[in-house]
VOLOVO-959914 format. One record per residue (C-alpha): residue number from 1; residue in three letters; x, y, z. Coordinates in steps of 0.05 Angstrom, whole numbers. Each point is the difference from the previous one (the first is absolute). Layout:
<rs>
<NUM; "ALA"; <X; Y; Z>>
...
</rs>
This chain:
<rs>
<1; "UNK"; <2090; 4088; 2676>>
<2; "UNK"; <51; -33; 50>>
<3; "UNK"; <-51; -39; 28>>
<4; "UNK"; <-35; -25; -81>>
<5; "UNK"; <77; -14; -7>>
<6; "UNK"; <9; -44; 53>>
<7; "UNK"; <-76; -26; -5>>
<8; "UNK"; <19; -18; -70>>
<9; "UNK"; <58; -34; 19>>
<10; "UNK"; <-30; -44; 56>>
<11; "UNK"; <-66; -22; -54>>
<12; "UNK"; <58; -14; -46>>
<13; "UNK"; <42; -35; 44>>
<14; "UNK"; <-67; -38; 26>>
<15; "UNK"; <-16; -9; -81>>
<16; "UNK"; <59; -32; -12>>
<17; "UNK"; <6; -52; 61>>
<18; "UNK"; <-71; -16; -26>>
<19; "UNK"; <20; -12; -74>>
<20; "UNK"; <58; -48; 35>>
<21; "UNK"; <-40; -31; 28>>
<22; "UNK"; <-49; -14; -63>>
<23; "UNK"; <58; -8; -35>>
<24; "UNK"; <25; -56; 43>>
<25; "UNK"; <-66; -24; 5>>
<26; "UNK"; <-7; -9; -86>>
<27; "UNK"; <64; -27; 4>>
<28; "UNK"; <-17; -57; 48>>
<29; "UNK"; <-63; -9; -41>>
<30; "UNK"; <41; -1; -65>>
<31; "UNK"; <44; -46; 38>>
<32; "UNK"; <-57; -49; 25>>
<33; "UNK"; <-34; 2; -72>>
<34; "UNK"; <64; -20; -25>>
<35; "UNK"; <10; -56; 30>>
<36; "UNK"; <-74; -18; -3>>
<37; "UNK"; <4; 0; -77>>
<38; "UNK"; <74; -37; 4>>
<39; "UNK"; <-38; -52; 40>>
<40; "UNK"; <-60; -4; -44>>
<41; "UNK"; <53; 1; -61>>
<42; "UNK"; <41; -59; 31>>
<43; "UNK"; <-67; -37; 10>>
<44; "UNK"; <-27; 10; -67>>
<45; "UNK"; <73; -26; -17>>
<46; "UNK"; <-8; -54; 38>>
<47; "UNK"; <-68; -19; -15>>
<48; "UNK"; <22; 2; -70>>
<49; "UNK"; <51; -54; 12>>
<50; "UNK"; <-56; -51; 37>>
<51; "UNK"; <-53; 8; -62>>
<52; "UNK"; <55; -20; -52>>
<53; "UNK"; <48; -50; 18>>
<54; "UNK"; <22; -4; -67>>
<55; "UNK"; <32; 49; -31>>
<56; "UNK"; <-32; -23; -72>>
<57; "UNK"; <-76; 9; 33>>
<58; "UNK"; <5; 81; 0>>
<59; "UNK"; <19; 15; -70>>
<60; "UNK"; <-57; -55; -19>>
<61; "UNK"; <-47; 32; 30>>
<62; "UNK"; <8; 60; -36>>
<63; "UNK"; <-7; -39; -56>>
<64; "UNK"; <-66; -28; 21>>
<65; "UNK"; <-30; 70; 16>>
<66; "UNK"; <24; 22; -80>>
<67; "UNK"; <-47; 2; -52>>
<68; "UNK"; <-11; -69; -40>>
<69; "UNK"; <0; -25; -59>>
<70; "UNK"; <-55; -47; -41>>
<71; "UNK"; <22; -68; -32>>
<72; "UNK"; <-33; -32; -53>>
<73; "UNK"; <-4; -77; 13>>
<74; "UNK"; <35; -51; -52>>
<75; "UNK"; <-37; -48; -30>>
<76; "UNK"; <12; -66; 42>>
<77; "UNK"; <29; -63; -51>>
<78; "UNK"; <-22; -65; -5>>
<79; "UNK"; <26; -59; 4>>
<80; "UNK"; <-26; -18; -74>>
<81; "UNK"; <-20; 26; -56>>
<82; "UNK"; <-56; -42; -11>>
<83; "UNK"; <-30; -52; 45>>
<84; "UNK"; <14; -65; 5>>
<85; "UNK"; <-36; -60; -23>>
<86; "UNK"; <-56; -20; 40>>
<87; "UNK"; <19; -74; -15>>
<88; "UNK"; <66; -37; -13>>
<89; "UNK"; <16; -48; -56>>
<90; "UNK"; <19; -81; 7>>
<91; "UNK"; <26; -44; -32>>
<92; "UNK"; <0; -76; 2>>
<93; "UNK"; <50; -29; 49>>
<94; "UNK"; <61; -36; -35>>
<95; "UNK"; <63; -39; 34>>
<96; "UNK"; <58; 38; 9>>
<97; "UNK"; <68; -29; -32>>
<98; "UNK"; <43; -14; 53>>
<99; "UNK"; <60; 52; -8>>
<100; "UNK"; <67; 22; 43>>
<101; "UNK"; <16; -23; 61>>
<102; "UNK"; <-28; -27; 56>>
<103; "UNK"; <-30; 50; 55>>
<104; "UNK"; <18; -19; 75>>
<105; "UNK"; <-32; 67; 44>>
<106; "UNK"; <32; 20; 53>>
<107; "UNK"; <-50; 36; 46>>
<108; "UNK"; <31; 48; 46>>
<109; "UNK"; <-11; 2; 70>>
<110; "UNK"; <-62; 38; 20>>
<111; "UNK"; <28; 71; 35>>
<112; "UNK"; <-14; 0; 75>>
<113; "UNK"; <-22; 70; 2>>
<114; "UNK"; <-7; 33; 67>>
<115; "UNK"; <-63; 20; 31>>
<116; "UNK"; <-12; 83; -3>>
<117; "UNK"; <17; 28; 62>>
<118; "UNK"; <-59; 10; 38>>
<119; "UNK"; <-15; 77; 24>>
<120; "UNK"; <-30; 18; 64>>
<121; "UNK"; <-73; 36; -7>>
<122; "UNK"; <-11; 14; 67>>
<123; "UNK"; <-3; 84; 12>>
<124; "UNK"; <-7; 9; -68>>
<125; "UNK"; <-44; 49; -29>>
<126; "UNK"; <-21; -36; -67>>
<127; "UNK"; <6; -79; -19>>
<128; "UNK"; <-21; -50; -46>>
<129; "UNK"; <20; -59; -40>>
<130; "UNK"; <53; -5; -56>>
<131; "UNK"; <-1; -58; -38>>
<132; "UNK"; <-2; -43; 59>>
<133; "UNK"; <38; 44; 45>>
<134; "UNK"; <-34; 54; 58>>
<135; "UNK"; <34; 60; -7>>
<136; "UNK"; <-8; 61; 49>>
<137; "UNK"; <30; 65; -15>>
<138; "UNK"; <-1; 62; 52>>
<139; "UNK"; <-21; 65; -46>>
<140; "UNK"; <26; 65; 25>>
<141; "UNK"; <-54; 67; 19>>
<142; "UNK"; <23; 34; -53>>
<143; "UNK"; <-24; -49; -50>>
<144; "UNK"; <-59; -19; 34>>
<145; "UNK"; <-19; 78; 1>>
<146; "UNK"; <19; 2; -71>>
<147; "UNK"; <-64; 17; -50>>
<148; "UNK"; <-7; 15; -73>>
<149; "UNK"; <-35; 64; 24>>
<150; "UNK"; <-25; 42; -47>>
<151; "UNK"; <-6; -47; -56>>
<152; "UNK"; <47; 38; -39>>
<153; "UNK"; <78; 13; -13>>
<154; "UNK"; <-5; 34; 67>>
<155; "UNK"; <-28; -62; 33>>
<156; "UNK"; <54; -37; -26>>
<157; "UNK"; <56; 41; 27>>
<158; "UNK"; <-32; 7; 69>>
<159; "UNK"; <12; -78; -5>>
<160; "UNK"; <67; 1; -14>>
<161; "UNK"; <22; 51; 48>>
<162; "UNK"; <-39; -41; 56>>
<163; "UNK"; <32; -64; -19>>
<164; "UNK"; <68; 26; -10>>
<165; "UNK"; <-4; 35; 73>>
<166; "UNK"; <-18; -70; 31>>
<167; "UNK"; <46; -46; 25>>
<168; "UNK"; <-7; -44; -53>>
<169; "UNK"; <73; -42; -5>>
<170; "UNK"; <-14; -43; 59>>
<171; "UNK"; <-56; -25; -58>>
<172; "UNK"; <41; 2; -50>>
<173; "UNK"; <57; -38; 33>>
<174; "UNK"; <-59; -61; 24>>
<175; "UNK"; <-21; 8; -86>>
<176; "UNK"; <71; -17; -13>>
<177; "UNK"; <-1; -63; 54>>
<178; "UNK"; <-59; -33; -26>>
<179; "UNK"; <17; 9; -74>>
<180; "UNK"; <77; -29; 13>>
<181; "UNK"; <-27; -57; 46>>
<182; "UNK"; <-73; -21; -54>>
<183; "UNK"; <60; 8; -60>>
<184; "UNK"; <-49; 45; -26>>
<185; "UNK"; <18; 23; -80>>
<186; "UNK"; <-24; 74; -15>>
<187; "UNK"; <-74; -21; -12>>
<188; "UNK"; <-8; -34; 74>>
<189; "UNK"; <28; 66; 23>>
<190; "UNK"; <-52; 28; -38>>
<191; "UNK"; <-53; -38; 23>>
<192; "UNK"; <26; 2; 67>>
<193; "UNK"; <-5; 73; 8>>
<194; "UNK"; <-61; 9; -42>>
<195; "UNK"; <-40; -48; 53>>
<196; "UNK"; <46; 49; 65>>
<197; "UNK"; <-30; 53; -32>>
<198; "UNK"; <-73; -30; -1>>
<199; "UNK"; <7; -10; 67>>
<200; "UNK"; <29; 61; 27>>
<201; "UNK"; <-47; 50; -33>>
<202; "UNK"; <-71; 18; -6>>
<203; "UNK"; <-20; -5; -69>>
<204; "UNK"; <39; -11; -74>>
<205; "UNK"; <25; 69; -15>>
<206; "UNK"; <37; 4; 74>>
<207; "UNK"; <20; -74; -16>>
<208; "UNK"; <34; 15; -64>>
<209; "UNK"; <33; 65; 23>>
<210; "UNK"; <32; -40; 57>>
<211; "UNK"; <24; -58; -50>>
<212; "UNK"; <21; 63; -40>>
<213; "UNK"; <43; 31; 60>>
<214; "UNK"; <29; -76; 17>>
<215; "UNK"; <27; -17; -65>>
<216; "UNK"; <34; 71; -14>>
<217; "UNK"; <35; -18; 64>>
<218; "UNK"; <18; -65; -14>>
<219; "UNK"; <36; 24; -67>>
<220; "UNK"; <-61; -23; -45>>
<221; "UNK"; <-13; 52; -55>>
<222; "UNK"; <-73; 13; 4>>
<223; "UNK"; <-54; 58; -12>>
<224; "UNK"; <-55; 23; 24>>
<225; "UNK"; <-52; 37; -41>>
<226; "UNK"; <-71; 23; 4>>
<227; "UNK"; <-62; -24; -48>>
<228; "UNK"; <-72; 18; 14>>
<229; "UNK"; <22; 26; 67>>
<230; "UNK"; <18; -60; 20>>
<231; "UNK"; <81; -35; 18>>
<232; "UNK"; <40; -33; -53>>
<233; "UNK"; <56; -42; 13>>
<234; "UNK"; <52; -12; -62>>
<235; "UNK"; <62; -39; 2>>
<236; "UNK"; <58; 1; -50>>
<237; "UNK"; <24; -62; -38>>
<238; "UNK"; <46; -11; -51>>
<239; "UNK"; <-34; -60; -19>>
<240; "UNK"; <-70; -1; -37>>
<241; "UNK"; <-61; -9; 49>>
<242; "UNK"; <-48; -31; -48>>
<243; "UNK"; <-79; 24; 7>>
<244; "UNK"; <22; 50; 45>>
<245; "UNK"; <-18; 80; -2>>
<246; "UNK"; <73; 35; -8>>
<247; "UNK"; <22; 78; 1>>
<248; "UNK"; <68; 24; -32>>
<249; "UNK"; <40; 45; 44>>
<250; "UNK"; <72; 23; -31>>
<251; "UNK"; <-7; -62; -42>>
<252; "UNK"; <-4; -48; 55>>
<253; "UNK"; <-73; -38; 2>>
<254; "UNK"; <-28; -6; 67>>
<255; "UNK"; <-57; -52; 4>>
<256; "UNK"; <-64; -2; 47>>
<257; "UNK"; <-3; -76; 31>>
<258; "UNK"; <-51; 6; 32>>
<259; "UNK"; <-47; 6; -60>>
<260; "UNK"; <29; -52; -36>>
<261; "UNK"; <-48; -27; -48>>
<262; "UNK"; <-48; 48; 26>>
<263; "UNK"; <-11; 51; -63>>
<264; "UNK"; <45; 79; -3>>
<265; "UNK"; <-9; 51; 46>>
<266; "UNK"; <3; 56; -44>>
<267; "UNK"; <36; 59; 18>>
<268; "UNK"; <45; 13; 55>>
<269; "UNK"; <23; 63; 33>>
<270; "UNK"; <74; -11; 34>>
<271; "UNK"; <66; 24; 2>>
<272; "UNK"; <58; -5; -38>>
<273; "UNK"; <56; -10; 60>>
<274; "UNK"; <24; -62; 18>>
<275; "UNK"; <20; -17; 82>>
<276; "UNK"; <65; 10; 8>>
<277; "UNK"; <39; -59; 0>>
<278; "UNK"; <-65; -48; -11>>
<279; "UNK"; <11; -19; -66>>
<280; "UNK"; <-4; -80; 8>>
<281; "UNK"; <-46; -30; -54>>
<282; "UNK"; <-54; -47; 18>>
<283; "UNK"; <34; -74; -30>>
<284; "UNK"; <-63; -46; 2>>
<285; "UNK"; <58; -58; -18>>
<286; "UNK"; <-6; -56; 48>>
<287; "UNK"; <63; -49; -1>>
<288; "UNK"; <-9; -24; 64>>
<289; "UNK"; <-61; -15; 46>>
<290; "UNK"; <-30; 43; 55>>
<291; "UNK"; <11; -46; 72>>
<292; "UNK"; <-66; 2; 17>>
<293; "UNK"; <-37; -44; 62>>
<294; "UNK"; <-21; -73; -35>>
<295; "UNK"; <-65; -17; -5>>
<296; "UNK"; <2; -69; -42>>
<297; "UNK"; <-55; -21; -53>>
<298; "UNK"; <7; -58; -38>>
<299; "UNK"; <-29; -21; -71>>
<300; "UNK"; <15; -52; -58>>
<301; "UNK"; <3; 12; -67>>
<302; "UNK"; <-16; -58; -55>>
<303; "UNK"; <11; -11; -73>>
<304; "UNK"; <-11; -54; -42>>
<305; "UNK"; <54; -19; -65>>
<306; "UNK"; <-11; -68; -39>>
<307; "UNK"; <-50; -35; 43>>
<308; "UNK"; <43; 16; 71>>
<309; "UNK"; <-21; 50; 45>>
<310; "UNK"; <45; 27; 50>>
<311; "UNK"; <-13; 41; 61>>
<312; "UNK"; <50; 55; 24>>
<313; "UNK"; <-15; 26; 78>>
<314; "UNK"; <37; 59; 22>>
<315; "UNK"; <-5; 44; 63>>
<316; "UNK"; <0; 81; -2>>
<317; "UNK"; <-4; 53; 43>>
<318; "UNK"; <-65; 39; -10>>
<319; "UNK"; <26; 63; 29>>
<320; "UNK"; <48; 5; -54>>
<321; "UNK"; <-60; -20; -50>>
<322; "UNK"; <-36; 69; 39>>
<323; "UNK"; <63; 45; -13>>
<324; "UNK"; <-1; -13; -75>>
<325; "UNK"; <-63; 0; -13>>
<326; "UNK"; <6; 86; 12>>
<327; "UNK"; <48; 0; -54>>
<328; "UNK"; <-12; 50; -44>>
<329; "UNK"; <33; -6; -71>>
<330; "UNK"; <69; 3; -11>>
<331; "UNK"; <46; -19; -51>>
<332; "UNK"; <8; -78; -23>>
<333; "UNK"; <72; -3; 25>>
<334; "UNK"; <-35; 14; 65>>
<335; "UNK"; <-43; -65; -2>>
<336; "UNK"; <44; -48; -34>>
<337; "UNK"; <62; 15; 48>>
<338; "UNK"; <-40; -11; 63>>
<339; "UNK"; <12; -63; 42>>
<340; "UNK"; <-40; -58; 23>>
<341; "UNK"; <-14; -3; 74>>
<342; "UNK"; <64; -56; 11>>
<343; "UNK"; <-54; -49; 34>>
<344; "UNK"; <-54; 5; -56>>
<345; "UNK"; <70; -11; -50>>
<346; "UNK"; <26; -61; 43>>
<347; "UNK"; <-75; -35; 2>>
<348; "UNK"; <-7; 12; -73>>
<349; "UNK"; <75; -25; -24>>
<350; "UNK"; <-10; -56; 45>>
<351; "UNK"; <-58; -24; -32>>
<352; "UNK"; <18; 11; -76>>
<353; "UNK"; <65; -31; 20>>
<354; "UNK"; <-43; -66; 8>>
<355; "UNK"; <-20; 7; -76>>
<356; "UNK"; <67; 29; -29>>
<357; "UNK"; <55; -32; 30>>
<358; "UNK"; <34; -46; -59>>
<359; "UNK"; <-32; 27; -48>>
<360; "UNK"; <38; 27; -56>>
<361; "UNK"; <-2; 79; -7>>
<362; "UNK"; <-53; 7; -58>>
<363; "UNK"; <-46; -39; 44>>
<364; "UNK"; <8; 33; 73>>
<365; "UNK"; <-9; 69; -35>>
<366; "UNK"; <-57; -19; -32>>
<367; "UNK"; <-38; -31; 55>>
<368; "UNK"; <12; 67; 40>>
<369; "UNK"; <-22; 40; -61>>
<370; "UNK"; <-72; -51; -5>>
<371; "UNK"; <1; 7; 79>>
<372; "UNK"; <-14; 82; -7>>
<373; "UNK"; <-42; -9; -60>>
<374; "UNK"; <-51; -43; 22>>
<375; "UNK"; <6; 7; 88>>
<376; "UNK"; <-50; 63; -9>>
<377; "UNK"; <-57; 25; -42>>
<378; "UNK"; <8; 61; -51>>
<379; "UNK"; <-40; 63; 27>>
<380; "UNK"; <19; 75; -26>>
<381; "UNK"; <17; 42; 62>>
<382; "UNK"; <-53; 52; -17>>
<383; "UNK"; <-47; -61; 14>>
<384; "UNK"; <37; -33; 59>>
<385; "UNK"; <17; 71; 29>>
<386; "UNK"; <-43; 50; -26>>
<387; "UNK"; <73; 35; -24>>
<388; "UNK"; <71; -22; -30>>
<389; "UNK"; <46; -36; 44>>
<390; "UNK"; <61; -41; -13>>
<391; "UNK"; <11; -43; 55>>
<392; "UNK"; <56; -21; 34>>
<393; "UNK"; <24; -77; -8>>
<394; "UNK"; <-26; -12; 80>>
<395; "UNK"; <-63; 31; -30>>
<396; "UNK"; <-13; -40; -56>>
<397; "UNK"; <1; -60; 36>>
<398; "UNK"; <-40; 17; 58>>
<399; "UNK"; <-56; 27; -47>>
<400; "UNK"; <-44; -53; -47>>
<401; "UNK"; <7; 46; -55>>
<402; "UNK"; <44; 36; -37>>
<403; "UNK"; <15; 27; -76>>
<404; "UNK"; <57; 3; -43>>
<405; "UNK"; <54; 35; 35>>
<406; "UNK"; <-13; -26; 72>>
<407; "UNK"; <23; -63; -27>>
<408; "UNK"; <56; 24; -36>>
<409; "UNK"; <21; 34; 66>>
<410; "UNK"; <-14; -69; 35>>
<411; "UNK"; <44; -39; -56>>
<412; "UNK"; <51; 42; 0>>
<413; "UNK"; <12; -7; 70>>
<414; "UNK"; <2; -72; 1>>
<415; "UNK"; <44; -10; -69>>
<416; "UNK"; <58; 43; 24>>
<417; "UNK"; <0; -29; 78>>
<418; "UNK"; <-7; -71; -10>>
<419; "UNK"; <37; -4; -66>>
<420; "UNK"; <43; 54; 1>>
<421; "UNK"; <-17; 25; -66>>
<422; "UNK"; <-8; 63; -28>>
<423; "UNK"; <-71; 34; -19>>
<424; "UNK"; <-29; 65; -24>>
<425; "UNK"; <-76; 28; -1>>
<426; "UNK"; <-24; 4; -70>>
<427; "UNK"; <-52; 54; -3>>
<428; "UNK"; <-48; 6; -70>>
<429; "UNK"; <-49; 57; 3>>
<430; "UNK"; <-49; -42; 33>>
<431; "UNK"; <32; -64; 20>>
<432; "UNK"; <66; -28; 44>>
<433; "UNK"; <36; -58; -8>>
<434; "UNK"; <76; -23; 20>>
<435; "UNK"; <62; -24; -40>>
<436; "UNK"; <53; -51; 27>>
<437; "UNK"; <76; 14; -17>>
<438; "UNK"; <-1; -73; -11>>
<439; "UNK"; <22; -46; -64>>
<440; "UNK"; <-69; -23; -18>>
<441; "UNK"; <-33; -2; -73>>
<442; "UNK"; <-63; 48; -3>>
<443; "UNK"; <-19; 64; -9>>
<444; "UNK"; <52; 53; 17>>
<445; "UNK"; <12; 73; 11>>
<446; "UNK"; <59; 46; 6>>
<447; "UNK"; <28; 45; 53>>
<448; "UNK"; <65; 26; -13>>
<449; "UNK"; <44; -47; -29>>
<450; "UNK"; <-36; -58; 34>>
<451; "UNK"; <-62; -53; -24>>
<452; "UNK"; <-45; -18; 49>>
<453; "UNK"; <-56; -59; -6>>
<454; "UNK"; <-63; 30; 14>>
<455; "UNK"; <-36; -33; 55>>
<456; "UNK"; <-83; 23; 7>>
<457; "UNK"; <-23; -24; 68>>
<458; "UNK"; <-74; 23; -24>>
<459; "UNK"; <1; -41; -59>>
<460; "UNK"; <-32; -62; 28>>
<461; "UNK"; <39; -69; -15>>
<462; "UNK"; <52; 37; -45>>
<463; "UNK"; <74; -26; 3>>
<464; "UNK"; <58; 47; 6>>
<465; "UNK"; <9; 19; -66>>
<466; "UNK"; <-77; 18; -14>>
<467; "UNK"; <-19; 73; -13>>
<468; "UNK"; <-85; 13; -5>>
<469; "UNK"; <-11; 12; -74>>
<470; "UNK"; <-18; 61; 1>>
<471; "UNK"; <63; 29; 30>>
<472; "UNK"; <46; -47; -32>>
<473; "UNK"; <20; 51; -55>>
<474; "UNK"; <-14; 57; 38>>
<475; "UNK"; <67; 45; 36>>
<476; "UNK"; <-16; 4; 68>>
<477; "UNK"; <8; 80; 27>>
<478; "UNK"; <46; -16; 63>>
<479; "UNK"; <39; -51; 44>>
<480; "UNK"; <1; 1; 76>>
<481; "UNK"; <72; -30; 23>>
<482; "UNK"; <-11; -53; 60>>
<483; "UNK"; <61; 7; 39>>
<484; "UNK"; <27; -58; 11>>
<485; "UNK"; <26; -1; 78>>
<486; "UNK"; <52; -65; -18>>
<487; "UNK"; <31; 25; -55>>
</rs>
């Protein structure tokens, strides 16, 4: 028994140096997998921190991945109610009473603007030209590997989450460069990353989710939505984009530009967040010019008024004739607060300064007003263009045709810069004219406390003064203000 005592006592004692040993052995294990999974933890941590560099990107994700909603598209409005005439009214040409005082113009100097900066394209991955300009932009893996894959809401956040891990601010930050230097208004930013995104990307849907990902960083409020499987860019406005498929999210409209004039798209599934802190509308306004490279063209206009004819040349720039002609279609104040090109303005006022100089004021106006009425044939956009387009004054006078309200664009203009006088649009339901805040006998209409002289640039040979019969005792529905930039 002595010895199963002490036999006992040596298997336990040999037992428990064994289960040390195993239990030092677990422990060191434990110990190992512990740090292992600290390791793996701090990498998953830190691998985290690389795929979002923005804070904003994670908890946007997550609404990505949510389930959507459907939006019924608003009915895009038009310009007018009804069209407009397919042919304009005359009247036989009479003298004009010589009235006020005499007109001296002073033409300002033409602006010397500078040159764009010119950007290096060499080691670029992408290029191409921008309204005169090459352009090269470097695109980062993460967007080149970025794909609308599957075709679904899934696709779309496997897009985001690759963009957003990319080192995408270096872009960003040359975006910014170009933009500041081109003096590029939100719709050449627009355009300019619209034509990036071309470039950068294998086929529409990748194209639009990339223009998509830019703008939200930039601070643009846009969406993105899916119809018929396919991507759908939307951008928010405050202003009405004429002709153009819109969807209301939280009572703000959100238009799609890119089919402008192209027909709705139906419904569209997307989601109700917004980006934080992108909440910039997209102004289509354009007070001052884009600095794009020159590329000259020359043309003359003529016009003939009691047996004279005159001729009026003018140079232009026709990239800037290129970047308006995408326009799609904004509000009035848009068109008729837009600038001339200063060189196209300093050839024109130089030459009706031949004609107008001495005369008194009844008679300088009205050869400008005969000048835009009879310079360029009548044509309906939907016959010039196949669509509706008001054009800008530079416009106007670079095409041979035009209709109503591309000349009261053009008039006003040229009324409140070499006269200093002050103008308003006058919009019927399927006409536009202009009235003069001038102390002439005619035809008049009220806004606010004010009479203005109507003034119909269409109207061919009518005098200040001379309304078109048919609207003569008719209230027009709206006024567009022309700001005045002496006053």
């Amino acid at each position: 028994m002595q010895q199963n005592r002490v036999g006992e006592q040596k298997y336990c004692r040999l037992l428990g140096h064994f289960s040390l040993i195993l239990f030092v052995c677990f422990a060191t294990l434990n110990a190992e997998q512990s740090f292992k999974d600290f390791k793996t933890f701090k990498k998953t941590q830190i691998q985290s921190f690389q795929t979002y560099k923005d804070e904003r990107d994670t908890a946007f994700s997550n609404y990505l991945k949510q389930e959507w909603q459907a939006y019924n598209a608003l009915a895009p409005v038009s310009l007018y109610e009804t069209p407009k005439p397919v042919e304009i009214d005359s009247v036989k040409p009479q003298e004009i009473e010589p009235v006020g005082p005499k007109i001296i113009i002073a033409i300002k100097e033409d602006e010397k603007k500078e040159e764009p900066a010119v950007f290096s394209t060499e080691r670029k991955d992408i290029s191409f030209d921008f309204y005169g300009s090459t352009l090269g932009f470097n695109i980062p893996s993460g967007i080149k590997n970025a794909n609308f894959s599957p075709a679904t809401q899934a696709g779309i956040a496997n897009f985001f989450n690759s963009a957003a891990s990319s080192e995408y601010e270096t872009l960003l930050l040359e975006i910014e460069k170009i933009s500041k230097s081109m003096n590029l208004n939100d719709w050449g930013v627009y355009l300019l990353v619209t034509k990036l995104s071309d470039k950068a990307t294998t086929n529409q849907d990748n194209s639009k989710l990339l223009s998509w990902f830019l703008f939200n960083k930039m601070g643009y409020a846009v969406k993105v939505g899916l119809a018929d499987n396919h991507a759908v860019l939307m951008h928010y406005s405050q202003k009405t984009i004429y002709s153009t498929p819109n969807y209301s999210f939280e009572n703000k409209k959100y238009y799609v530009v890119s089919n402008y004039a192209k027909g709705n798209l139906g419904k569209v599934y997307s989601y109700k967040q917004e980006y934080q802190g992108a909440t910039k509308a997209l102004d289509l306004s354009l007070e001052t010019l884009p600095n794009f490279k020159e590329k000259i063209e020359s043309k003359t206009l003529t016009f003939s008024q009691f047996g004279n004819s005159y001729n009026i040349p003018i140079t232009y720039n026709k990239n800037l004739i290129d970047f308006m002609a995408t326009y799609p279609q904004a509000d009035y104040e848009t068109f008729f607060n837009a600038p001339l090109d200063s060189k196209t303005y300093a050839d024109l006022a130089t030459e009706l300064k031949k004609y107008i100089d001495g005369k008194k004021a009844s008679e300088a106006i009205n050869f400008v007003l005969n000048f835009v009425q009879k310079s360029f044939k009548y044509e309906q956009d939907n016959r010039q263009f196949g669509r509706e387009k008001v054009m800008f004054a530079q416009e106007t006078l670079y095409f041979d045709k035009s209709d109503c309200e591309d000349r009261a664009v053009l008039f006003a203009y040229l009324v409140k810069e070499l006269f200093d006088i002050n103008v308003l649009g006058v919009k019927y339901k399927d006409h536009m004219a202009t009235a003069l805040y001038i102390p002439l006998e005619g035809d008049k209409i009220t806004a606010g406390s004010r009479k203005f002289v109507i003034a119909d640039p269409t109207y061919i040979d009518a005098t200040i003064g001379m309304s078109m019969p048919k609207y003569r005792s008719i209230q027009p529905q709206s006024y567009i203000v022309v700001k005045n930039s002496k006053s």
